[in-house]
N, C-alpha and C positions, 0 to 999 in steps of 0.2 A: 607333471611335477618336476622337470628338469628343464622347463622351457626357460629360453633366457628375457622371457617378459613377468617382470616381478608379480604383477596383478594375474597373471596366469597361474603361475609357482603356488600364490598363496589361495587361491579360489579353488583350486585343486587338490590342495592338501586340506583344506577344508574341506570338500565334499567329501573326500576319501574316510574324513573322520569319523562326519555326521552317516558316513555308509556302514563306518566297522561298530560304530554303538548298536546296531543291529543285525550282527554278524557273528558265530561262532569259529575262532579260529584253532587249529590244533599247533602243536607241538614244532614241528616239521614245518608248516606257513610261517607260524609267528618269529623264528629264528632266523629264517629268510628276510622277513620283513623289517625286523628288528635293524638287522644288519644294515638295510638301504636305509631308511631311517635316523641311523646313529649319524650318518653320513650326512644328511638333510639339517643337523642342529646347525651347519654352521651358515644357515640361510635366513637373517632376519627376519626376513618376510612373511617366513612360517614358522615360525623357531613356537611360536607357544602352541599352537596345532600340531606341531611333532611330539612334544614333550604330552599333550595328552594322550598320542597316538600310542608313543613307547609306553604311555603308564598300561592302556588296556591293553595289548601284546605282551608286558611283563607275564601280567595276570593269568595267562595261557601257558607261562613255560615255567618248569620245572626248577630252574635253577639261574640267576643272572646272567646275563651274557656276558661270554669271554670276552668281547672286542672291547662293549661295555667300561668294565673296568679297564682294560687296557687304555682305554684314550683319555680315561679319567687321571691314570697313572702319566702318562705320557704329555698333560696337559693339550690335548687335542680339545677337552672338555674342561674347563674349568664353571664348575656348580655356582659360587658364589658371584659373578658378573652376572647372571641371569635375573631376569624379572622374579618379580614377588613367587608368581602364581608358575614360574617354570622349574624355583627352585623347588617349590611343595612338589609339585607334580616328581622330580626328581629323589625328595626323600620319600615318599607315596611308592616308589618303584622297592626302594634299598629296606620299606618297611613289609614288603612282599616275602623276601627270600630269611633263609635261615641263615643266623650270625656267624660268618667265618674269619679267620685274620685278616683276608683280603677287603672285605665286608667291612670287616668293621673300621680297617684305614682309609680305606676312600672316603666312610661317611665321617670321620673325623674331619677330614681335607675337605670335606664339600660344605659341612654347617659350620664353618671357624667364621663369626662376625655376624652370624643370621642377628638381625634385630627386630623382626616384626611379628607381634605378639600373636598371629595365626601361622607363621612358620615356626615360631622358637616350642609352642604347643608338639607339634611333630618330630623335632628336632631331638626333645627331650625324650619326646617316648623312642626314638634311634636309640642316644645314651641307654636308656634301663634296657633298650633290648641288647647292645654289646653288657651291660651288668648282667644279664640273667644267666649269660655261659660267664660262669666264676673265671674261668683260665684266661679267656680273653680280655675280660673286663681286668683282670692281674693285670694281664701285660700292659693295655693301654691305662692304666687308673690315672696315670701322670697328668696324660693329657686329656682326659675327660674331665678330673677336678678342675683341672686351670681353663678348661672351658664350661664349665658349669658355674667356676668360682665367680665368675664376669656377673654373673646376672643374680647371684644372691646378695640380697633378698630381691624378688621380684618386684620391679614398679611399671603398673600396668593401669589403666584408668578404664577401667570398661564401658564406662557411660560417657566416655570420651568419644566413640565411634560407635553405636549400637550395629554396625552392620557389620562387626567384626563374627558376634556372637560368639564369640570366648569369653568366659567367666574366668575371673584371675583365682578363684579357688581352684581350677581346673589346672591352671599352671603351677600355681606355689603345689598342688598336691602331688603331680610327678619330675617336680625339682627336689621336693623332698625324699623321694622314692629313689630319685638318682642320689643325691646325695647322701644321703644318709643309709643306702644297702651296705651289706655287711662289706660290700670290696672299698667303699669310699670311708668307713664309719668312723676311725681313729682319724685321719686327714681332717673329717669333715666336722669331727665335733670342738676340733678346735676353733677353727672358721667358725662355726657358734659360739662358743665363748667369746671371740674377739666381737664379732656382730652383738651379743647381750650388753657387753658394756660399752657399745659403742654411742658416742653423741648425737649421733643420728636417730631420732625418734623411731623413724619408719622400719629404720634394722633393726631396734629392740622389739618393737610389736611382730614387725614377721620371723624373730630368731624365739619368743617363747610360744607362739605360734606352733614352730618348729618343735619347740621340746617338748608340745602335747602332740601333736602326731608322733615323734617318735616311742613316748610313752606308750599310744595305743596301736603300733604299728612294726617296731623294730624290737626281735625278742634278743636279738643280741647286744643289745646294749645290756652294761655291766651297773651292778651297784654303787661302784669307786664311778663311774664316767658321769653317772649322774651327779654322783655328789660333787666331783669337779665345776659341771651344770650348776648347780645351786649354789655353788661360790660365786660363778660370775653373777646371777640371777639378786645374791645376796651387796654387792656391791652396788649393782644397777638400783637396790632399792635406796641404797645411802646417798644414792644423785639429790643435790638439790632442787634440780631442773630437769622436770620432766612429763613427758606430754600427759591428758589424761587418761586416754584410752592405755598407753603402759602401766600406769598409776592400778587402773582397774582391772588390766591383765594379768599384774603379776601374782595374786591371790589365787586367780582362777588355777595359772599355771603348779603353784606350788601345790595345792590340794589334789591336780590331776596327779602331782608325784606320788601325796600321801594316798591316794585311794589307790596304791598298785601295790601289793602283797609283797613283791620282790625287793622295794625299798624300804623296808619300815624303820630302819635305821636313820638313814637320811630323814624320815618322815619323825623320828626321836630329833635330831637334828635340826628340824627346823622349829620344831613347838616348842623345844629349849630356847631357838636364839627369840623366836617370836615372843615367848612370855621375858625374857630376858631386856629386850627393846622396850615393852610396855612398862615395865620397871623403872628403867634408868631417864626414855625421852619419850613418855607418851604422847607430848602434845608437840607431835612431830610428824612430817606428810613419812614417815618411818615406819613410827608407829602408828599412822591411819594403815599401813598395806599390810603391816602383819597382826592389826588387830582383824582387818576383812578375812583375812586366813584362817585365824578364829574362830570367826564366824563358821564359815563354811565347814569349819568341823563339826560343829551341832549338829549339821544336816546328818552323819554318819552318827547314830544312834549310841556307836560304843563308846567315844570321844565324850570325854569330860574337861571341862575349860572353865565351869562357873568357880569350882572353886581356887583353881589358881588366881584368877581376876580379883576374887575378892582378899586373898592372904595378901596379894598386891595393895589390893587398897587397904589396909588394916592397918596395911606393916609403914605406909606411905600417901596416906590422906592430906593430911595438912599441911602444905611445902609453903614455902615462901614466893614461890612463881604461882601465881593464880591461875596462871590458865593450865598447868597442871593438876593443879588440886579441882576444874573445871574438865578437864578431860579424865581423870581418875573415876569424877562420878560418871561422866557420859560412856566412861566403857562399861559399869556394873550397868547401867540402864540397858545400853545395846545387849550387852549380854543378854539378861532376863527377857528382853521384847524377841530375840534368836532362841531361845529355848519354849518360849510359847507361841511363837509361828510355828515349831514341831510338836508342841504339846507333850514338852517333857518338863519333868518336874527339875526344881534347879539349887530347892534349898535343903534338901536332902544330898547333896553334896556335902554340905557343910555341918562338921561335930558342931556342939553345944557352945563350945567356949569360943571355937569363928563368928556361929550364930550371932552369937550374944555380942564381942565385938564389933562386929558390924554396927548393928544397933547403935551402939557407945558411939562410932564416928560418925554414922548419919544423926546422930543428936547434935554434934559439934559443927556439922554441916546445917542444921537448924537457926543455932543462932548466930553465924558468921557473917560480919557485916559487909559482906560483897551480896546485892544480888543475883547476882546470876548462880554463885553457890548457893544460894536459898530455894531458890525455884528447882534446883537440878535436881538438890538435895530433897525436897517435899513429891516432887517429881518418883523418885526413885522410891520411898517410902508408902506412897501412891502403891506402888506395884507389888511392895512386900509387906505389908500390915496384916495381912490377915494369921501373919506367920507368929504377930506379936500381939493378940487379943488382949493380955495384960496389961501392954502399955497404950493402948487405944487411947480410953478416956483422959486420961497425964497428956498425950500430945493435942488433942481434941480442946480441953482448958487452954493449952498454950495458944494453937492458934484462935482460939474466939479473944484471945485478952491480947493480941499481936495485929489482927485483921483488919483495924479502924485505925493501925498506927503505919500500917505500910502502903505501896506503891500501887497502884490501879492494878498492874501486870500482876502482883504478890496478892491482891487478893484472888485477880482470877483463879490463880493458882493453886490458893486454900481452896477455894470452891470448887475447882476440879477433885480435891485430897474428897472433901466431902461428898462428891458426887459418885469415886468408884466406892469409898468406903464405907459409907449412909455416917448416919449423925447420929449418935450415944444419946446425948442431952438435945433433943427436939425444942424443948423449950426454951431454950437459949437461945436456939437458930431462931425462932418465930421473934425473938425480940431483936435481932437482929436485923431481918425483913421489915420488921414495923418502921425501924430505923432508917433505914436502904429507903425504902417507898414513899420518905420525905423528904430525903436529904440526896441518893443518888439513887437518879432515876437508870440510868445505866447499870449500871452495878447490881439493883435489883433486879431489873431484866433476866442481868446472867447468872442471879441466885436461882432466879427460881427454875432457870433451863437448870443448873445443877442438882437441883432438890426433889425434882421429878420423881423418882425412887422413893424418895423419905418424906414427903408432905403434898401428898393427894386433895390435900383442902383448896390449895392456892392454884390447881387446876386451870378454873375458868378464867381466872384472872391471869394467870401463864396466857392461856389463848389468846385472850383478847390483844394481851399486850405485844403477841407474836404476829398475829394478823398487821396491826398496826405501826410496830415498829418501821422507821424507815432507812434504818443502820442495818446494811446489808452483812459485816460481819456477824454480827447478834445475832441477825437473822439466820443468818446458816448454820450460825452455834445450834439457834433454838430448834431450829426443825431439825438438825441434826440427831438432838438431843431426844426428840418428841417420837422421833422415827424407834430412837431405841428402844424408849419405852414403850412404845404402843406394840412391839415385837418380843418384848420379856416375856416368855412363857412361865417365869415364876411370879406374876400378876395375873388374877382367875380371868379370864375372856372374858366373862360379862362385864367386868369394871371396864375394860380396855376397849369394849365394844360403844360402850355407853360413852365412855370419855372421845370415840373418834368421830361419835355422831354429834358431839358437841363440840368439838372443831368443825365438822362441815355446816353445823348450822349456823357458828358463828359467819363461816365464810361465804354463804349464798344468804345472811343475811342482806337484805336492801340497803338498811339503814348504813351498811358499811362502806364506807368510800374507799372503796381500796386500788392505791394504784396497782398499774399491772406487773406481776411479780413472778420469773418463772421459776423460783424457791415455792412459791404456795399453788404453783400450777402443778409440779414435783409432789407437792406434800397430797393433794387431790389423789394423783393417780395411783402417791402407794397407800391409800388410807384405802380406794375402793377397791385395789389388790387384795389387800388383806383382811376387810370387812362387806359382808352383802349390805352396804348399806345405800347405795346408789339408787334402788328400785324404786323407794319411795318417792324421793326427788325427783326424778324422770318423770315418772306418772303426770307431775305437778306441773311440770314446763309446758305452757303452748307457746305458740309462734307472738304470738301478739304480746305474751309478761316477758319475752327476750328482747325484743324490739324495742319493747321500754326500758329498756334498761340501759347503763352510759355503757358505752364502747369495751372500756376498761374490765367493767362487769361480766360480759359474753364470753371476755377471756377464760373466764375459769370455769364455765362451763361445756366448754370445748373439750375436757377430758372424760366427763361425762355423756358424752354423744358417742365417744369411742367405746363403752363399756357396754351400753343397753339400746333395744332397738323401743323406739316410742311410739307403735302405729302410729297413733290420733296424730302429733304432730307430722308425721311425713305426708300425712295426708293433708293437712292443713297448709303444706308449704308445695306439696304437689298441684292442690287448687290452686294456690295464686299465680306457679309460674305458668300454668295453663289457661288461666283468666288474660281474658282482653288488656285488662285493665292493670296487668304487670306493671307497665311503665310508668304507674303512680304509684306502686309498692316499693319499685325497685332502687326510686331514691333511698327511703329506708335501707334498704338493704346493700347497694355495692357503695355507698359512698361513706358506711362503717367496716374497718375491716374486719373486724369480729365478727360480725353477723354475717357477712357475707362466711366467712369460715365456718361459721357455726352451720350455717344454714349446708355448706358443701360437705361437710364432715356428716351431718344426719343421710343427706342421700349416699356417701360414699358406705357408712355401713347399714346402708339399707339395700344398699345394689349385690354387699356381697351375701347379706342372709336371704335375701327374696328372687325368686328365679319368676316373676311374670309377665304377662302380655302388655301391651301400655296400649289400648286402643287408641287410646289422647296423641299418639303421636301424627296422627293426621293432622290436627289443632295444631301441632307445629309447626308442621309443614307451612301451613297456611302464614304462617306468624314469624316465620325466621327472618325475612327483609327486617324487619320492625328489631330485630335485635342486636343488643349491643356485645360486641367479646364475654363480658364480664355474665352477660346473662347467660352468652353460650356456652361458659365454664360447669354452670347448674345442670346444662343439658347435655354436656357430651360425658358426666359420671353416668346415666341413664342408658345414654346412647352406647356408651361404652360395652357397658354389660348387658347390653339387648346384643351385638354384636356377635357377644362373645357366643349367644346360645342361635346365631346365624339366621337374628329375626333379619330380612330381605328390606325391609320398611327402613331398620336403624342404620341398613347398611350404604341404603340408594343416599341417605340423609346425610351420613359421615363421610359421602361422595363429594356432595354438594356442598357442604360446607368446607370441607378441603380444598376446596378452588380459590377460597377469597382468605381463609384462615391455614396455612399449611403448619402453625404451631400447633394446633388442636391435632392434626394429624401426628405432629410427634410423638403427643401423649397416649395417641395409639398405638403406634411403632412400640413403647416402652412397656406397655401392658405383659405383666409376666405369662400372663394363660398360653400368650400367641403361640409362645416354644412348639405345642404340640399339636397345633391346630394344622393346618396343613390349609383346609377350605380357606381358614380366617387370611394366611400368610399372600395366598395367590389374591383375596379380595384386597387387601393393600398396595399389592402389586397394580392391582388395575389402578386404585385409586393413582399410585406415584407414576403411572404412564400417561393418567389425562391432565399431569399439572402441564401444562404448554408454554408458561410464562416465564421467563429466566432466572429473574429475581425470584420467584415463588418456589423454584426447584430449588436455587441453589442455596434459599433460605434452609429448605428443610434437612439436604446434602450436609450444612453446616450444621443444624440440630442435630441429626444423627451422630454424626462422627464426633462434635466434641462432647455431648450432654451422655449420650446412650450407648457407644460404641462398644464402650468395658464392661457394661451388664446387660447390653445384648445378647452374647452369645449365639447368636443367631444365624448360621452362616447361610443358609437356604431364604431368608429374607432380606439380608446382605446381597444376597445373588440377582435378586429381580432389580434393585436399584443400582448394581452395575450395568447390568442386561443395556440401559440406558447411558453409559457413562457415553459411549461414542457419537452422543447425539449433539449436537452444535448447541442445543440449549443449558449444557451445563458447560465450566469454564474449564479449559483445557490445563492451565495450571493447578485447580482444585482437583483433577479426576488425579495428578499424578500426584499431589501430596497423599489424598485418601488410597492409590496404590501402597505409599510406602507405610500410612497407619495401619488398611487393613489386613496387610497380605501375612503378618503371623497367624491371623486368624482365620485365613480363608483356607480350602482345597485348594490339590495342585492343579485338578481340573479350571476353578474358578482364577488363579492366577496363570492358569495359559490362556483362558480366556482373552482377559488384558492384551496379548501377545496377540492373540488373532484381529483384536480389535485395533490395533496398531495405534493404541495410546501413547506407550513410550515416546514413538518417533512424533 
C-alpha cells in the first residue's frame, strides 16, 4: 500500500478492504489503522477504498479520531472536493459519534454546497443530530439555517433516476425536522411565510405541506405563529394565478389547522373570513377554496355550515351578476350532497322562517329566465321537497304546464324532479307519455327511465325500447336507472324478480338484433348477481342453438357461462374437439369471435369446478400436428388444470407443445396456483431448458418480463429462467436489461448469482 506503482497502491488497498469486511477489529488496532489511513486520503488511486476503509474502523472506536478532525481543521482534508460516494462515506463516519462543538464545526465545513439528493439525505440527518443537543444547535443555528435555507423547499424528481432510491418525502420530511425544531422555529416560520406567498408554485405546495407537518409534529408552535401562518395562507388564496394542486391544497391545509384543539380561535378565524368571502365574491376561484374548507367541516360531526350558506343565500340570491346568483345556488346544492355523504340531517339547522324563505327564493329561481338558474334551481329542490309536502302538487302543476314549452336539457331536468320525487297526479304524466311516444321519441325514452318508481305498467315497453335503443347516452341513463330500481328494496322481490326475468327474456330473445353492447353485457351480469334466474337458460343452451346464432348474439351469453356450469354442453363441445372431424366444426367456431369465447369461457369454468381424469388425452396426442393455435387455445384450458393436479400425460404434452408454441407456455408461467407448487415450478423449469432455439427463448424471456413480471411474484421460478441467462442462446443485451427490471424483486443470493455468472462484464 505504499508502493510507488499506482496499480499496486490501489489493488492493495482493495484487497485490504474486501479482508477487513470480514474481520473484527478492537479499539487499540483500529486507532492505529485509522491514523495510516487518514494519511493514504491523499492518494487518488485509492482515495474511495480508504474512505470505506475509515468508515468500518470508525465503527470500532469509541470516539472520532483526534488527527481526524485536526487535518479536517487544518485543511489537510477538505470533504467537499471529494467524489459523491467518499463524501457520504465521510458523513456515515461524523453520523457514528456523539454531537460535540468540534463535531459539529467540522460537519458544517464539510456539507456547505453538498447537492446530490443521496448525500443531502445524510447531510440533513448531520443538522437534526447537531439540533437534538439544544446548546450546540444555539450556538451554530446561524449557520445551519443559512445552510438549510439553500434547499427549501426541496426540488428532487425521484423518477428522474430510480437508482437513486430516495423518496423526496424522505427528504422534505427531515428538512422539516431540521427546520422547523424548536432551535430553528421563530427563524424558520418566517422563511415559511415568505415561501406561502411566494410566486413560485412549487414553494407554495411544499410550504403548506410544511404547515401540516408542523401541525402534526411541532408542539411548540404557538397559537399567534399559526395565525401569522394563516395570514400568509389567506393572501395566497387572493392570487389570481395559481397552480391547481395549491388551489386543492390549501383547503386540505387550513382544516388540518381547525381539527387541532389548540387553535380554535384561529379555526373561528378562518370560518368567519370563509363565510365572509362566500358572501361578498362567490363566484371566484376565492371562493371555490374556502367554500372546499367548508366542505371538509361536515366531515367533523360538531360543525354546522348549512345554515350559514343558506342565510347567505336568502339575504343574496338574486344579484344582477348571473354567475353569482348561479354559484349561490351551486353552494346550497354542494352543501346538502356534503352532509348526505355523512348522512347528517341539514334542514334541521334551519328555524321555520329560514325554512320557509328559502322556499320563497328557490320559487324565484323557478321561474327566472336564465336557464342555467332554472335547472340549478329544480336541481336543488330535487333534493329538498320532501321537506315541503304542502307545496309538492303547486310545483308538480307548474312544471307539467312549463314542460312542453322549455328546452330538451329543461325537460330532462323536470324528469329527473319527478324521478327522485314520484309524481302526485299519475294521470297527467300518462297523457304526457302518450304525447312523448308520438311526437318525441327521445324524450319518451328518458320518461319512462324517470318513471320507473311511479308507473310499473310501461315496464315492457321501457325494455324493449332499452335493449334497442342505439343512443349510448339514454342508454346508460336507462340501465342506469333499471339497475336502481331492480335493487329498491322498498318494491316486494317478487315484482322485481318477475320484471328482471322479463328483461333477460327480452335479451336472449332471437328475434332481437341486437348490436353488441357492453352496457347490456353489464346489465346481464348484475341482473344474475342479484336474481337465481340464470339456471333456467343454461339448461336450455347447447352447442349447436349457439352456433346459430350471429356473432353479435354469443356476446351476451358469455356472462352466463361464467355464473353456471352446463354438463350436457361441456360435454357436447368436449366430443367435437376430440372428433377427427374438428377441422370441419372449427370453421364455425374460430373464425367467429364469440363462439370461439363462448366456447373457451364453458371449459375455463369447467376446469376450475371439476378435478378429472381425461383418458381422451391420448386422442390428442395423436391429433396435435393437425392443429391449428386457435385450437390449441381450447386444449391448453384442460391441459392446464390437468397440470396443475401433476397428471404426467398433461404435463409431457405442455412439453411438446412448448417447443413450437412458447406463448402457450407463458400462459402457464401466469397460472396463479404455480405460487405454491413446488413439483409444478421445477416441471417448467425443465420445460424452459429444452427450448434450444433463440428466437423461441428470447420470445418467451420477453413474455415474461413485460406481460407477467409484476403479478408474478415468483422469485424461485424467476430463478430457474436465470439459472440460463449465461447461455449464448439468450441475448446478452436482454439478460442485462432484465438484471436491472428483476433485481428489486429478487434474493441477494439470486442477484450475486448474476455476478458469478459474469453477465455484467
Amino acid at each position: 500500500m505504499t508502493s510507488k506503482d499506482d496499480s499496486v497502491r490501489a489493488k492493495a488497498t482493495h484487497k485490504f478492504r474486501e479482508e477487513l469486511e470480514q474481520l473484527t477489529v478492537n479499539q487499540e488496532e483500529s486507532e492505529f489503522l485509522i491514523e495510516f489511513f487518514l494519511h493514504k486520503l491523499s492518494d487518488p488511486q485509492s482515495l474511495l477504498d480508504t474512505t470505506y476503509i475509515l468508515l468500518k474502523l470508525s465503527k470500532s472506536s469509541k470516539s472520532i479520531h483526534p488527527s481526524f478532525i485536526k487535518m479536517i481543521q487544518n485543511k489537510q482534508i477538505i470533504i467537499p472536493t471529494f467524489s459523491r460516494e467518499a463524501r457520504i462515506n465521510f458523513y456515515q463516519i461524523f453520523l457514528a459519534f456523539p454531537i460535540t462543538f468540534e463535531l459539529a464545526a467540522i460537519i458544517l465545513q464539510s456539507i456547505i454546497g453538498e447537492k446530490d439528493p443521496r448525500n443531502i439525505l445524510v447531510a440533513f440527518q448531520l443538522c437534526d443530530a447537531i439540533l437534538e443537543v439544544k446548546n450546540i444547535g444555539t450556538q451554530y443555528k446561524r449557520e445551519i439555517f443559512e445552510f438549510l435555507d439553500c434547499y427549501y423547499p426541496i426540488e428532487f424528481n425521484e423518477k428522474a433516476d430510480p437508482r437513486f432510491q430516495i423518496k423526496k418525502v424522505e427528504i422534505e420530511h427531515i428538512l422539516n425536522k431540521c427546520l422547523f425544531s424548536e432551535v430553528l422555529l421563530n427563524d424558520s416560520i418566517l422563511l415559511l411565510q415568505d415561501k406561502i406567498v411566494s410566486a413560485y408554485d412549487r414553494a407554495q405546495g411544499s410550504a403548506l405541506k410544511s404547515v401540516m407537518w408542523i401541525i402534526k409534529n411541532q408542539n411548540k408552535i404557538t397559537a399567534l405563529q399559526i395565525e401569522e401562518i394563516y395570514e400568509s395562507i389567506q393572501k395566497l388564496a387572493e392570487q389570481v394565478i395559481m397552480d391547481d394542486d395549491v388551489i386543492e391544497q390549501i383547503p386540505i391545509t387550513l382544516i388540518e389547522i381547525c381539527n387541532n384543539e389548540r387553535f380554535q380561535k384561529v379555526k373561528t378565524k378562518i370560518k368567519t373570513i370563509s363565510l365572509k368571502t362566500l358572501e361578498e365574491i362567490p363566484a371566484t376561484q376565492q371562493g371555490f377554496i374556502y367554500f372546499n374548507f367548508l366542505k371538509l367541516l361536515v366531515q367533523n360531526h360538531g360543525e354546522t355550515i348549512f345554515r350559514d350558506i343558506v342565510q347567505i343565500f336568502n339575504k343574496k340570491f338574486d344579484t344582477k351578476n348571473i354567475n353569482v346568483t348561479q354559484k349561490r345556488l351551486e353552494n346550497v346544492i354542494s352543501a346538502i350532497a356534503e352532509y348526505k355523504k355523512y348522512n347528517r340531517e341539514f334542514v334541521s339547522e334551519l328555524d321555520n322562517n329560514q325554512k320557509s324563505l328559502l322556499y320563497d327564493k328557490l320559487q324565484q329561481g323557478i321561474t327566472h329566465k336564465m336557464q342555467n338558474v332554472f335547472i340549478l334551481t329544480l336541481k336543488c329542490l330535487a333534493d329538498i321537497m320532501k321537506y315541503y309536502q304542502d307545496y309538492q302538487k303547486d310545483l308538480e302543476l307548474y312544471l307539467y304546464n312549463q314542460i312542453n314549452n322549455r328546452e330538451l336539457i329543461e325537460q330532462q331536468c323536470i324528469l329527473d324532479y319527478f324521478a327522485k320525487n314520484g309524481i302526485v297526479d299519475i294521470k297527467q304524466y300518462q297523457q304526457l307519455l302518450a304525447f312523448w311516444s308520438e311526437n318525441n321519441q327521445l324524450l319518451y325514452d328518458y320518461s319512462l327511465t324517470c318513471s320507473l318508481y311511479n308507473i310499473q305498467d310501461y315496464f315492457s315497453q321501457f325494455t324493449l325500447g332499452l335493449i334497442n335503443n342505439q343512443n349510448y347516452q339514454i342508454k346508460s341513463e336507462q340501465i342506469s336507472a333499471l339497475k336502481g330500481y331492480l335493487d329498491n328494496n322498498s318494491i316486494s322481490n317478487s315484482i322485481r324478480q318477475d320484471q328482471a326475468q322479463l328483461v333477460i327474456n327480452h335479451i336472449y330473445n332471437p328475434l332481437n338484433k341486437n348490436r353488441k353492447n357492453k352496457l347490456i353485457k353489464q346489465l346481464i351480469q348484475f341482473i344474475l348477481k342479484q336474481f337465481a334466474l340464470n339456471q333456467n337458460i343454461i339448461k336450455q343452451i347447447t352447442l349447436d342453438y349457439v352456433l346459430h346464432l350471429e356473432d353479435d348474439q354469443i356476446y351476451y351469453y358469455i356472462p352466463l357461462m361464467e355464473q353456471e356450469l352446463n354438463e350436457n354442453l361441456i360435454q357436447s363441445i368436449l366430443e367435437i374437439i376430440y372428433k377427427q372431424d374438428f377441422k370441419q366444426r372449427d370453421v364455425q367456431i374460430t373464425n367467429r369471435k364469440y363462439a370461439y369465447k363462448f366456447i373457451y369461457t364453458c371449459l375455463s369454468k369447467y376446469q376450475k369446478e371439476l378435478n378429472l381424469d381425461f383418458p381422451q388425452l391420448s386422442t390428442m396426442e395423436t391429433q396435435f400436428n393437425d392443429h391449428q393455435l386457435n385450437q390449441l387455445q381450447l386444449y391448453i384450458v384442460l391441459l392446464r388444470q390437468q397440470m396443475l393436479f401433476n397428471n404426467e400425460i398433461a404435463l409431457e404434452k405442455l412439453k411438446e407443445i412448448s417447443q413450437s408454441h412458447p406463448q402457450l407456455l407463458s400462459q402457464i408461467i401466469k397460472h396463479k396456483d404455480l405460487e405454491n407448487k413446488p413439483s409444478l415450478q421445477k416441471s417448467i423449469g425443465e420445460m424452459i431448458k429444452q427450448l434450444n432455439h433463440k428466437q423461441t427463448l428470447n420470445y418467451l424471456i420477453n413474455q415474461v418480463d413485460e406481460e407477467f413480471i409484476t403479478g408474478l411474484a415468483n422469485p424461485e421460478l424467476l430463478q430457474l429462467i436465470i439459472e440460463h441467462f449465461n447461455d449464448t442462446k439468450i441475448d446478452k443485451l436482454k439478460s442485462l436489461a432484465l438484471i436491472v427490471n428483476w433485481c428489486p424483486i429478487l434474493k441477494k443470493q439470486t442477484i450475486s448469482r448474476f455476478c458469478t455468472l459474469q453477465l455484467i462484464l
